[in-house]
C-alpha positions in Angstrom: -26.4 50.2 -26.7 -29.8 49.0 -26.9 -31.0 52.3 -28.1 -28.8 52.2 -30.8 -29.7 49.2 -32.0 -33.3 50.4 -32.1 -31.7 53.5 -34.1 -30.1 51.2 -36.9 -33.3 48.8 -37.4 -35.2 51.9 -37.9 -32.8 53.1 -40.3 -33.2 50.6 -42.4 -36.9 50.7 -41.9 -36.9 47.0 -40.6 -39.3 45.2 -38.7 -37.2 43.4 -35.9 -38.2 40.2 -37.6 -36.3 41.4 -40.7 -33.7 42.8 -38.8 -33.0 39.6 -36.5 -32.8 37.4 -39.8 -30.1 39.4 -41.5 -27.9 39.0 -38.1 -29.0 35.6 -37.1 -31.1 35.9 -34.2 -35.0 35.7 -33.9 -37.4 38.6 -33.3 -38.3 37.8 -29.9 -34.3 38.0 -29.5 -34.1 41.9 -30.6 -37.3 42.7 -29.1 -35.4 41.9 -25.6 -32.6 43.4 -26.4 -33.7 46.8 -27.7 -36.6 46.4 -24.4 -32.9 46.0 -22.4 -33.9 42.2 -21.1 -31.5 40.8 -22.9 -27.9 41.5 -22.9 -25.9 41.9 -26.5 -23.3 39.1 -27.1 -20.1 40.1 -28.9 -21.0 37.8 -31.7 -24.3 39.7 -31.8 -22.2 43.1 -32.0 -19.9 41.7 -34.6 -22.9 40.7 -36.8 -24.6 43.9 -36.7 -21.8 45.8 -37.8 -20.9 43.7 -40.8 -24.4 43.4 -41.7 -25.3 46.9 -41.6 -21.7 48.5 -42.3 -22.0 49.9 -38.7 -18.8 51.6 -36.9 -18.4 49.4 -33.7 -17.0 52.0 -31.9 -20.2 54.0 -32.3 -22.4 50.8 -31.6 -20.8 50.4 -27.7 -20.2 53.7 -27.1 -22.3 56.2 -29.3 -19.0 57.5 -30.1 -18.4 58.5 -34.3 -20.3 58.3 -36.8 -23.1 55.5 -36.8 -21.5 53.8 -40.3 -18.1 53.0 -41.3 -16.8 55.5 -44.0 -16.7 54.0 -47.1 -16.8 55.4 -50.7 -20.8 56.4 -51.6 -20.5 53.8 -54.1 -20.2 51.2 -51.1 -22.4 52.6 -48.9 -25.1 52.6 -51.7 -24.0 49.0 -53.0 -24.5 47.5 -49.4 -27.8 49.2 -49.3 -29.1 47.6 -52.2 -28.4 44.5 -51.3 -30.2 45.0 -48.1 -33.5 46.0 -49.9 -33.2 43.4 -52.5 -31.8 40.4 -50.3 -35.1 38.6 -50.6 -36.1 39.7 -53.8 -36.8 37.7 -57.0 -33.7 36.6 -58.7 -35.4 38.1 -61.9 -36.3 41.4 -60.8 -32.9 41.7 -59.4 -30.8 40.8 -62.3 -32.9 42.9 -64.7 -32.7 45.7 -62.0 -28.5 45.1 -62.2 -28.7 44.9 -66.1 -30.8 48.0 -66.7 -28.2 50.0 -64.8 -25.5 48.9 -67.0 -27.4 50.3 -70.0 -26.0 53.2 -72.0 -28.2 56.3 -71.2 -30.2 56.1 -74.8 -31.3 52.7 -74.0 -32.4 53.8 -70.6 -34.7 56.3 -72.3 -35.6 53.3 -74.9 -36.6 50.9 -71.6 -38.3 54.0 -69.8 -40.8 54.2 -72.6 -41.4 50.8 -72.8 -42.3 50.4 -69.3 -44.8 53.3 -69.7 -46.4 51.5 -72.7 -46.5 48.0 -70.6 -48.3 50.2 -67.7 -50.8 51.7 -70.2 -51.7 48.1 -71.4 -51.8 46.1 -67.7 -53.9 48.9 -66.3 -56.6 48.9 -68.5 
């Protein structure tokens, strides 16, 4: 199971830093595990899988697919809030209020961005 574990931090492209924090634990906690020094707690199991949308069956026994199957919708919605987690409240609303934008708009918001760039870079 330890392997696995390794599998799903580096699917996410987490340190294990990143990775502990988001299940509770410390670094030096998933270091041991994924080393195999440390055995994995149910609790620990159970967080991991609702964190990370991971099928448990696959988790214990490498059995199934390595996430639950959800809608892409879900899968990508969960993501996202895994990359943004720590990000700036701002940046993540405008990020969430962009996407709501009719397409024209979009274009409208693309151009102005490019225009901002222009001017910062300078």
């Amino acid at each position: 199971m330890n392997n696995r574990i390794f599998e799903i931090r580096k699917h996410f492209k987490l340190s294990q830093e990143k990775f502990a924090t988001a299940i509770g634990m410390t670094g030096a906690g998933i270091s041991k595990i994924e080393s195999g020094d440390r055995g994995i707690t149910e609790q620990t199991i159970k967080s991991i899988c609702r964190e990370f949308d991971i099928n448990e069956e696959w988790l214990r026994s490498g059995e199934g697919e390595m996430f639950n199957s959800y809608a892409t919708e879900d899968k990508f919605g969960k993501a996202m809030d895994l990359i943004f987690k720590d990000a700036d409240p701002f940046i993540r609303n405008m990020i969430i209020e962009m996407a709501s934008l009719p397409q024209e708009e979009k274009e409208t918001m693309k151009k102005a961005i490019a225009i901002i760039k222009k001017i910062t870079s300078k």
